[in-house]
N, C-alpha and C positions, 0 to 999 in steps of 0.2 A: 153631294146630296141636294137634288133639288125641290123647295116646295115652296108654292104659289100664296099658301094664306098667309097675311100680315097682320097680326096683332101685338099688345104688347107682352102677354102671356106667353106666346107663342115665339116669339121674338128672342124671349128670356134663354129657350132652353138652344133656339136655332144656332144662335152667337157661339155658345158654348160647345153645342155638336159639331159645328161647320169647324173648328179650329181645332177641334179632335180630332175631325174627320182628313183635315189636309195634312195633319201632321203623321198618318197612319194609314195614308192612302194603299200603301202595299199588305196592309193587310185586309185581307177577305174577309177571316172570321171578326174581324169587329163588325162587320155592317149590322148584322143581328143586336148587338149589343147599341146599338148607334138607334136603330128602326124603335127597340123597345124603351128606350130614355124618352125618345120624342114623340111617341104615342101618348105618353104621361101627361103630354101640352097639347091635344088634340081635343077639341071639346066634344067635337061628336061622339071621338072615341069613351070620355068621359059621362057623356050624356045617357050613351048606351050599355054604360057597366051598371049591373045590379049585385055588388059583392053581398054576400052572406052577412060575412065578417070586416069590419074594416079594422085591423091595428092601430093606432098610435101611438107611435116610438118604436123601439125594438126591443122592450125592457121584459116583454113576454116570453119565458123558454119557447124555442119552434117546437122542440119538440111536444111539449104541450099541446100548442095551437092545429100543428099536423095530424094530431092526433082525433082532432075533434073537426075537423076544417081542410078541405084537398086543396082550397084557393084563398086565403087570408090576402085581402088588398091593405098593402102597409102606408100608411100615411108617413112621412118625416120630416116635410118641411122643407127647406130648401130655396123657397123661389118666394122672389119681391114682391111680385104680382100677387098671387095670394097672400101675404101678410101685409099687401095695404086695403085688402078687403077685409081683413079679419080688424085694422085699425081701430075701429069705432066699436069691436063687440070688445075688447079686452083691456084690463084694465093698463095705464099707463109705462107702466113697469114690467109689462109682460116681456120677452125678451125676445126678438125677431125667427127665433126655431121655433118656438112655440106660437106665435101670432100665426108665422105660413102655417104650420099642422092644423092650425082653426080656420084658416083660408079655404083650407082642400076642402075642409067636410062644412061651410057654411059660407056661400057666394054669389052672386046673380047671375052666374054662367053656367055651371051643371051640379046636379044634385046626386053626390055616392052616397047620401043616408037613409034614404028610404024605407028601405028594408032590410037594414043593416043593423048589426049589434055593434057597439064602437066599445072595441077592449084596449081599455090600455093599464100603466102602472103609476102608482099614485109615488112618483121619484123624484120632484121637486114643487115647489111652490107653483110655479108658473103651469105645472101639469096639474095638479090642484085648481086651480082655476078657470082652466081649460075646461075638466070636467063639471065642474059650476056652471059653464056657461053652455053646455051641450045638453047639461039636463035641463035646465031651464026652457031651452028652444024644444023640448021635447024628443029629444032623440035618446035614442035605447043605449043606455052604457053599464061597461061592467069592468069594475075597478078589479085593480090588483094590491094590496096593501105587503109593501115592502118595510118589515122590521128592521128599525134600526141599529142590528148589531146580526153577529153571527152564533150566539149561543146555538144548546142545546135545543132550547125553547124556543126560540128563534126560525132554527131549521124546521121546528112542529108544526109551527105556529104557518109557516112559510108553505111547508107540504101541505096544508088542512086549505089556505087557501087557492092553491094551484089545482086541489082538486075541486073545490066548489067551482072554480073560473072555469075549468074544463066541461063540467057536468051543465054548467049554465049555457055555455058553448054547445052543445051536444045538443042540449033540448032546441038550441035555437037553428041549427044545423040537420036537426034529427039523424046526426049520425053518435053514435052509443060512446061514451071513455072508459074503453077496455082493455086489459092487457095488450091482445092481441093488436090495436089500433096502436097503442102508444111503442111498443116493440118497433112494428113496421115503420112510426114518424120518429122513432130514435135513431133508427139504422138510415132514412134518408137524411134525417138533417148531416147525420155523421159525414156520410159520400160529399155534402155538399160542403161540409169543412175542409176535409179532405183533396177534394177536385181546387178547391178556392188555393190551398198552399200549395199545391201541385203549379197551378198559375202563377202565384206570389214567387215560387221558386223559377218558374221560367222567367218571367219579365224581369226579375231582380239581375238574373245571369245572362240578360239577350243584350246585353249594355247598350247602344240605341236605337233598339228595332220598336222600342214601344214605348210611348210617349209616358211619363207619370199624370197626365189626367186621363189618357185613354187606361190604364190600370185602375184607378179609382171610379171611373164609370162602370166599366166590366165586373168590378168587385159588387156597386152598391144595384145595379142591375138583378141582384140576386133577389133584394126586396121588392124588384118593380115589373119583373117577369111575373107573369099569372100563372105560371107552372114551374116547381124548384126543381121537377125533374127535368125541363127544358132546359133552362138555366144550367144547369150541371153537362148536358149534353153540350151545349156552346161551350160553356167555360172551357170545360178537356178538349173540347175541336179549337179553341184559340191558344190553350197551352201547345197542343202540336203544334198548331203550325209554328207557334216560338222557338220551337225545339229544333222543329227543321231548317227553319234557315239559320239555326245557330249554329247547326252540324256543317250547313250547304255553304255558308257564307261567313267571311271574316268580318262581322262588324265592330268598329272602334266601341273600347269599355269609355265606359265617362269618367272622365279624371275630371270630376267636378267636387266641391264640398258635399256630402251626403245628410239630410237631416231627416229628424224625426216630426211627423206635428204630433200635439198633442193637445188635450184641451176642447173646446165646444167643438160638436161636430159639423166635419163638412162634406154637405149632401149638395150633390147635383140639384139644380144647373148650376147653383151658388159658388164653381170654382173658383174665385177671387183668393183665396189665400195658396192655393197651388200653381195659380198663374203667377204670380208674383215671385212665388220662389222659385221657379223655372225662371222666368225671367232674370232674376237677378240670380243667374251663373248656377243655380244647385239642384241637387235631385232630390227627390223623396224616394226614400230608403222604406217606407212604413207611415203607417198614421195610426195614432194610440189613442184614439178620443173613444167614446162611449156605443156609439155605433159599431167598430171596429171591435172593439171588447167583444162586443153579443154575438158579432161574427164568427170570432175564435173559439168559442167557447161550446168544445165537442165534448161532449157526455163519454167516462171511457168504457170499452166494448169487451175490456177483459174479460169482466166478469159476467156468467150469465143470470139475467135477472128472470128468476121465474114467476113473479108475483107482478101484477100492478104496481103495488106498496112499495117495491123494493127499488122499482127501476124508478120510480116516483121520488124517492129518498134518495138518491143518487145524484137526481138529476135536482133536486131541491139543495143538496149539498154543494153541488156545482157552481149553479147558476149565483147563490145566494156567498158564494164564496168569492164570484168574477164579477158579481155585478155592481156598475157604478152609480151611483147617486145622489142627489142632493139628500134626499130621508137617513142616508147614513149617518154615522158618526165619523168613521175612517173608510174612505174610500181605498180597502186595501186593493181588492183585485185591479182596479186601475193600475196603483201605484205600480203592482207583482208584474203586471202586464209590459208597464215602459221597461221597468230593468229587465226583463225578460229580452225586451228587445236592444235592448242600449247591448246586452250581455253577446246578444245573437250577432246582432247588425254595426257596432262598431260606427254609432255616428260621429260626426265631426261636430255639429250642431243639432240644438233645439227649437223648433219653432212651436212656441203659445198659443193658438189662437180663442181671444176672447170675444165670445160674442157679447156687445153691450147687452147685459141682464141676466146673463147666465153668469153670477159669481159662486155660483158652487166651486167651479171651474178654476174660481181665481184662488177659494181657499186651500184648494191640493198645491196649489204653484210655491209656495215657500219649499214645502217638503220636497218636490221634484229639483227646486234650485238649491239645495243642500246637496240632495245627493250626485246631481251635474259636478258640480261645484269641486265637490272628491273625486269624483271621475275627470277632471278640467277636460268641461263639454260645458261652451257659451250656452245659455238660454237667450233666446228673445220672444219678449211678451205681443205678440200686437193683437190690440182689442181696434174691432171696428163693427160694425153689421151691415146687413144685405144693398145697403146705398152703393154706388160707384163713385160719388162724388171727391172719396179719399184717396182713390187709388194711387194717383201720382206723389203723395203727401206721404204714403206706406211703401211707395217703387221706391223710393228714394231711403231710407230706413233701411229696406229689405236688401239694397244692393249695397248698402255701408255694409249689413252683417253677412254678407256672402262674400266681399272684398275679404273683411275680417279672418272670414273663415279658409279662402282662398289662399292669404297669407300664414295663415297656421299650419293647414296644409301641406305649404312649398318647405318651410323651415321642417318641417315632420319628415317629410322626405328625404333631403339634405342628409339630415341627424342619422337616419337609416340609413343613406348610403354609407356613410363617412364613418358606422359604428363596425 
């Protein structure tokens, strides 16, 4: 992939696509997935969006949002460059995912707020803050206030406000939250859960036709395409062709340590914690952090909803069941989420990652290294943020606990032959 402009914005996401891009040269359908990451670091392309709607975070049911909104531009954070422009608006303590997500929408290179509504969810301290400082500068926001528990009242309380957020959405969109809307953005986000494990299930079984950052891009591509039915269309054209050359072609499985991350999210281009653990000998199986949560998380289709209210209550029960947060008291659906996958995916290891500022993240960590601990599945914690300055300081760490895990392994093995 070749392109001529040089900056350091631009720079950020090149580094990370070119090293995608080389290690998944045979594949065609990534280039779509490749083209729409690095438009994201385009400024003219930036310059010349005027979203309706801009998101903040992923803490908003889609299907809510689709329902009131055919193009919601998600903001997530992710990149150095904007969180050292957001440095000076935020307070000291703000934590590097949250400083990029005020970078995006407040910068001296291009402006998405305009004439945008900035919806996000009021789920940790650092997002609290954020919104302080976006109403201040005068920009149009509309909170989501997530209860911290799961009651009865709770889930009311929950559904009373998904729908004021919608209806707010709506006026600002001038498209109406109706039955009828919210059915049709229930049944697409489903497809897109849907299409997403359909994928999860090829790349996991194509052992190494596809790199684990080229999966992680393709995954989080879903919030940075401008159309989910585009997105859905690619996605299932890159599951083919997984499939095909898995049929066509004998490629080696990877007899490597398998691990899970889990913990503060990680959003393109920021892949430093996935490079490192490829690098040092392992694969990623999965990633359990809070992003990934929102993703999973399909409304189910048994039953048919005939009212607004009901499909409303469904999806309030859902969401408010899966969803992770610093405003909680027990981050259960997290928690349901890892063992879910530990139960599915049979990892070898754990990998942590903490973003310096984000300790919600650190206080789920005791209860995740209990229940490892019974399952004897190593945990490793590594906290860093978006600098590269550590990296060699963390390669070294990161390829002790993949030795580690390497040797656990070979004896696991062994013990099965010889039983």
């Amino acid at each position: 992939m070749k392109h001529t402009e040089h900056n350091a914005f631009l720079n950020e996401a090149l580094e990370t696509i070119n090293r995608i891009y080389k290690e998944n040269k045979h594949l065609t359908q990534l280039r779509w997935f490749l083209e729409i990451a690095l438009q994201r670091f385009n400024k003219d392309y930036l310059n010349s969006r005027k979203p309706q709607v801009i998101v903040l975070g992923d803490d908003i049911p889609a299907e809510v949002l689709y329902a009131v909104c055919d193009h919601p531009f998600y903001v997530l954070g992710g990149s150095l460059g904007t969180a050292h422009w957001a440095d000076e608006l935020t307070p000291r303590d703000t934590d590097p995912f949250s400083r990029s997500s005020l970078g995006w929408l407040i910068n001296p290179e291009f402006d998405l707020t305009g004439n945008a509504l900035i919806v996000t969810a009021v789920s940790s301290d650092s997002r609290r803050k954020l919104i302080s400082v976006l109403q201040n500068s005068n920009r149009k926001v509309a909170a989501l206030d997530i209860p911290p528990t799961r009651s009865a009242n709770a889930v009311h309380y929950y559904k009373e406000q998904l729908t004021e957020l919608a209806e707010m959405i709506g006026r600002h969109t001038g498209k109406r939250f109706t039955s009828g809307n919210l059915k049709r953005a229930a049944k697409r986000v489903a497809n897109a859960h849907y299409q997403r494990q359909r994928f999860f299930t090829a790349a996991f079984s194509s052992g190494n036709i596809i790199s684990d950052e080229a999966v992680l891009l393709a995954n989080q591509c879903m919030y940075f395409a401008g159309d989910l039915d585009e997105w859905c269309a690619h996605i299932t054209a890159l599951a083919e062709e997984l499939e095909q050359l898995c049929r066509r072609y004998a490629f080696p499985k990877k007899d490597e340590p398998n691990v899970i991350i889990l913990g503060s999210p990680v959003v393109f281009p920021n892949f430093k914690v996935p490079q490192l653990i490829t690098s040092a000998g392992m694969n990623i199986t999965a990633v359990a952090d809070s992003l990934s949560l929102g993703a999973s998380v399909a409304v189910p289709r048994k039953k048919a909803f005939v009212t607004t209210d009901s499909l409303l209550q469904q999806i309030a029960l859902t969401h408010l069941k899966m969803i992770s947060s610093g405003a909680r008291v027990s981050n259960e659906g997290l928690y349901a989420y890892f063992m879910h996958l530990v139960r599915q995916l049979h990892p070898d290891g754990i990998v942590c990652h903490i973003l310096k500022g984000q300790i919600e993240y650190d206080f789920e960590l005791p209860r995740i290294e209990k229940a490892a601990e019974k399952l004897d599945i190593p945990v490793f914690r590594l906290e860093t943020d978006y600098q590269y300055q550590d990296m060699e300081q963390l390669r070294i760490r990161m390829e002790a606990f993949g030795e580690m895990l390497t040797q656990r392994k070979i004896v696991s093995n062994k013990r099965r032959r010889t039983a």
